[in-house]
C-alpha positions in Angstrom: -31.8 24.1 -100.0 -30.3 27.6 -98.8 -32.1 30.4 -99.1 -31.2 33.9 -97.4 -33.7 35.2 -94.5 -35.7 38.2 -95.2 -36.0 41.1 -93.1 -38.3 40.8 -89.8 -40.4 43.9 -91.3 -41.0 41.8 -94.4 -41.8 38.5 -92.7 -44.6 41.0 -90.6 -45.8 42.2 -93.8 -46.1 38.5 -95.3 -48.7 37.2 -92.3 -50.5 39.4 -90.0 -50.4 37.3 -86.5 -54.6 37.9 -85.7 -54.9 36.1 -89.0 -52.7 33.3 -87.6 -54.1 32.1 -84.4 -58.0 32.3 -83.3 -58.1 35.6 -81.4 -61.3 34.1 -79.0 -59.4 31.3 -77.8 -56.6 33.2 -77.2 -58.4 35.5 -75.3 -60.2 32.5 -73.4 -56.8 31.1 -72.8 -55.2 34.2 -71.4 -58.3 34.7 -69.3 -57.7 31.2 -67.5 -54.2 31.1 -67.2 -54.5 34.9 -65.5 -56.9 33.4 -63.1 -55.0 30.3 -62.4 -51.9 32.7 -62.5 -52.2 36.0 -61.2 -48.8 36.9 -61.2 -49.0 36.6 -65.0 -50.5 40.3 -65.1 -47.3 41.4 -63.5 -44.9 40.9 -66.8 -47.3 38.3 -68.7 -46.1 35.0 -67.5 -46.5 32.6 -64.4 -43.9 31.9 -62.3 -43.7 28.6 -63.4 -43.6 29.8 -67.2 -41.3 26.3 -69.0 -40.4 28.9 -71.7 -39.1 31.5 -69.7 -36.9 29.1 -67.8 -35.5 27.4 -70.7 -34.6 30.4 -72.6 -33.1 32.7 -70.2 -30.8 29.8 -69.6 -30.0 29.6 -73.5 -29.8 33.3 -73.7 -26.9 32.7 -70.4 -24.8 30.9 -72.7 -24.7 33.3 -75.9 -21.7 35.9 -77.1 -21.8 38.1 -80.0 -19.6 35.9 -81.5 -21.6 32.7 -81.4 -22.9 31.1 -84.7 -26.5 29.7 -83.4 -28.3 26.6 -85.0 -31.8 26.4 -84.5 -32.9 22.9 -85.5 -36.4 22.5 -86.2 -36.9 26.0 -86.5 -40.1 25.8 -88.4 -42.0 28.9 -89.6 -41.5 30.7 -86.8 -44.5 29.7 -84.8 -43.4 31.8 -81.6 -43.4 34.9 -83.1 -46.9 34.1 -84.7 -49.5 36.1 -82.4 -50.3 39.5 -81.6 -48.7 40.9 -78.8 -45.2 39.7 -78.4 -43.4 39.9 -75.2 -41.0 38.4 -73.4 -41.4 35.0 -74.5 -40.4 36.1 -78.1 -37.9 38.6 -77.1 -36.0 35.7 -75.3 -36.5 33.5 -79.2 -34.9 36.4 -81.5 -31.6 35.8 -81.4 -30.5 38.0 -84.1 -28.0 40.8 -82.8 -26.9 38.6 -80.1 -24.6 36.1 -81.5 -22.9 36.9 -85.2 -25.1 34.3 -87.3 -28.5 32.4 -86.7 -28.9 29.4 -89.0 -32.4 27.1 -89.5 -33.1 23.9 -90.2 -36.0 22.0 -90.8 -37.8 19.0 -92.8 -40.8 21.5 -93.2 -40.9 24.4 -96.0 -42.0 26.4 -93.5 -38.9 27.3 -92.4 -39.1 30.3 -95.1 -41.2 32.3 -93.5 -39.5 32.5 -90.3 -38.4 36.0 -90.0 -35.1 35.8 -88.0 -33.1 33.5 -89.6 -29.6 34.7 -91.3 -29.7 31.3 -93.5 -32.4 28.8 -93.7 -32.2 24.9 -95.3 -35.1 22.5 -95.3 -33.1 19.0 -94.7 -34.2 15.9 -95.1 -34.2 13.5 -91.5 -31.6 11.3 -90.8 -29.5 13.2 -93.5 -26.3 14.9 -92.8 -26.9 18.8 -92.3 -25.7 21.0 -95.2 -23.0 22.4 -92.5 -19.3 22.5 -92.4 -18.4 20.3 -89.1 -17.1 22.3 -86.0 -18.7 25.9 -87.2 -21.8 25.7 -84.6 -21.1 27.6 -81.0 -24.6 26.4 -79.8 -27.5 24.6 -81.0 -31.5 25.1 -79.9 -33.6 22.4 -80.3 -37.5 23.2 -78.7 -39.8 20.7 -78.8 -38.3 18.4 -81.7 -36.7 15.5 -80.1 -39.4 14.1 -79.7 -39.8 13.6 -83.5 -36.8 12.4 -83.5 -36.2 8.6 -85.2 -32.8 8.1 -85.1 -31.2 9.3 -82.0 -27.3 7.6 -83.3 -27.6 9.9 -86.0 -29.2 13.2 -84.9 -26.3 12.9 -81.7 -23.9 12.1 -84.2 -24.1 15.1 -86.4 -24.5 17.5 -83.7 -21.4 16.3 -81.9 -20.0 16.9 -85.9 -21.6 20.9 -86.3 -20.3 22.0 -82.5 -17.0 23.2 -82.0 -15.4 21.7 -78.7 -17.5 23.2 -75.8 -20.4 24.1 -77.7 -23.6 23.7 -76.5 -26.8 21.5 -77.0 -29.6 22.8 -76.1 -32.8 20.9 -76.2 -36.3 21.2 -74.8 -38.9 18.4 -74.6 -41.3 16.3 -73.4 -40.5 13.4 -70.9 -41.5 10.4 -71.7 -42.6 9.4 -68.4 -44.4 12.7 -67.8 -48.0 13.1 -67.8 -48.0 14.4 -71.7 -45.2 11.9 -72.8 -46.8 8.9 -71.3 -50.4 10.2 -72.6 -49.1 10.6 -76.5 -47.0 7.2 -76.3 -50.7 5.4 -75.6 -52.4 7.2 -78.3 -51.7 6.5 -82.0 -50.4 9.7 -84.0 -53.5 10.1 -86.2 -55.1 11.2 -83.0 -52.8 13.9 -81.4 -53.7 16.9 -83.5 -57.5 16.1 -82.8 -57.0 15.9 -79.4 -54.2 19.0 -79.0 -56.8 20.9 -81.0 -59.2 20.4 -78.2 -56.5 20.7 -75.5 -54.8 23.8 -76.5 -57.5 25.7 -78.8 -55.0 27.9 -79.7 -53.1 25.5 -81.5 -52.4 24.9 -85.6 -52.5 21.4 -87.3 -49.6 22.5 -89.1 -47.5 22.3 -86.0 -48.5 18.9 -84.9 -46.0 15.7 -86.1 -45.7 12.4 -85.4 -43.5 11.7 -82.5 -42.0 8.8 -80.9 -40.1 9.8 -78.1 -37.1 8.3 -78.4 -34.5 10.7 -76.3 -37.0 11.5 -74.5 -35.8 10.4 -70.1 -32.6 11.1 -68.6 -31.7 7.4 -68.8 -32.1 8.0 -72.6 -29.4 10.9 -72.5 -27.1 8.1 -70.6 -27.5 5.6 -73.4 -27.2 7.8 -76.4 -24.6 10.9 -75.0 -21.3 9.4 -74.0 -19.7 10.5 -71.2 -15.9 11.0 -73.3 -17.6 13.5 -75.8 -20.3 15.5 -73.2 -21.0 16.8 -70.5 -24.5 16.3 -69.2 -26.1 19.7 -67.4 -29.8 18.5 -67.9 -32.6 18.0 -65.3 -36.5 18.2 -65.6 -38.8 20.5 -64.7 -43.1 20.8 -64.0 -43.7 24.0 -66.4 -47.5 25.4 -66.5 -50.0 22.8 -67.1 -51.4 22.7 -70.5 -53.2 21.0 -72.4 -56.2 21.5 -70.3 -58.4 22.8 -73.2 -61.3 25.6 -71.1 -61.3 23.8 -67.8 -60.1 25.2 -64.7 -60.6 21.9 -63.3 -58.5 20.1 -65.8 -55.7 22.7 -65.0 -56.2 22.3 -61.1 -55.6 18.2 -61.6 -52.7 18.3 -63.7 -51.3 21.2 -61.0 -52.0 18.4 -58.5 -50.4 15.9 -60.2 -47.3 17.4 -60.8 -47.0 18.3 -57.3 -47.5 14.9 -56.0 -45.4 12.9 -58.7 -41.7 12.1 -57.9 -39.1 13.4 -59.8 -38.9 10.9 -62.8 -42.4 11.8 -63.6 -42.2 16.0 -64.0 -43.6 16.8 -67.7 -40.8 17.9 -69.5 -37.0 17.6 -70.3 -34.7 20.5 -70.7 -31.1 18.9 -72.4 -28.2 21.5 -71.7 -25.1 19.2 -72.8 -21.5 20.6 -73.6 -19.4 19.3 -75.9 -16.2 18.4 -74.7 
């Protein structure tokens, strides 16, 4: 299904943020992570801020003449709270590159409000796209949902043109939070990241199973005659720490202390040749 985007203006109109996200926890949340982060007054994120990193590299790679694909662009969920900054600034990609296109198996994806063209696809189907028309794609947080890494590789080396970009962040699987959710069944995870991360929705929880999720996984399921790896992991800001400031001060431990293999997340940057 193809439907045209409407304006940002009208998407504001359609949801008012406060009415989105509990306004308490938020403030709870902010409270903490300005006390475990002071720098965070200074601009309004940490130094160590997993979004900030990832998308000012994304944003490195864009032209005006780009056609961007987000995949799994959902309803928007970053621009979904009441004082957007930096964070979402780095997210709207419209004006920057010629067309922004979104996917997703959720109907959500109609009320996103900066998307040029929306579909809502069905997994492990082919993408309603022409192949070769995509300059760069943006996948955040959704490989980890994904069930068939063949395929989903597949059609994205299909969509990009020759030295287009993949761009993908997620969890590793051998972090602290991909090793945590792999022990846990999926009934459980939005019950438990509703009392992790208070500010959270249901609706943006899904099943995962971590599947191209660890840099040996990229090796197995990239090949080396169609990309060129550029990824690496990273320790962004503990979360899912629910209130505690002594929950936060572990997980900050641990991610100091853990080799390499071990840091939380995965941020793919792979070029196709």
């Amino acid at each position: 299904m193809d439907t045209s985007g409407p304006s940002a203006e009208v998407a504001r109109r359609k949801r008012t943020p406060c009415e989105s996200i509990d306004s308490a926890a938020r403030a709870r949340l902010i409270r903490l992570l300005t006390a475990m982060r002071p720098e965070r007054s200074a601009g309004g994120f940490p130094r160590d801020d997993g979004t900030i990193e990832f998308y000012t590299r994304v944003n490195a790679l864009l032209n005006h003449n780009m056609t961007l694909l987000n995949y799994g662009a959902g309803r928007g969920a970053p621009f979904d709270v009441p004082d957007p900054g930096l964070h979402q600034a780095l997210q709207q990609f419209q004006n920057r590159v010629a067309k922004v296109i979104g996917v997703d198996i959720d109907e959500g994806i109609h009320d996103h409000p900066y998307l040029d063209e929306r579909h809502v696809i069905r997994a492990n189907e082919q993408l309603p796209i022409p192949s070769g028309t995509i300059d760069i794609v943006i996948a955040d947080w959704v490989v980890e949902h994904l069930e068939s890494p063949a395929q989903w590789v597949g059609e994205m080396e299909r969509v990009l043109v020759r030295s287009g970009w993949l761009c993908a962040r997620t969890v590793n699987r051998w972090g602290y939070v991909g090793f945590g959710a792999r022990l846990l069944p999926n009934w459980l995870h939005a019950r438990l990241v509703s009392k992790l991360i208070p500010v959270a929705r249901s609706v943006d929880v899904f099943p995962t199973v971590y599947r191209l999720n660890s840099l040996a996984d990229l090796k197995r399921w990239f090949s080396t005659d169609v990309w060129e790896n550029c990824s690496y992991l990273v320790n962004s800001t503990p979360r899912y720490f629910g209130d505690s400031r002594l929950l936060f001060r572990a997980i900050e431990l641990y991610q100091k202390i853990v080799p390499y293999h071990f840091r939380t997340d995965l941020f793919m940057f792979m070029r196709r040749r």
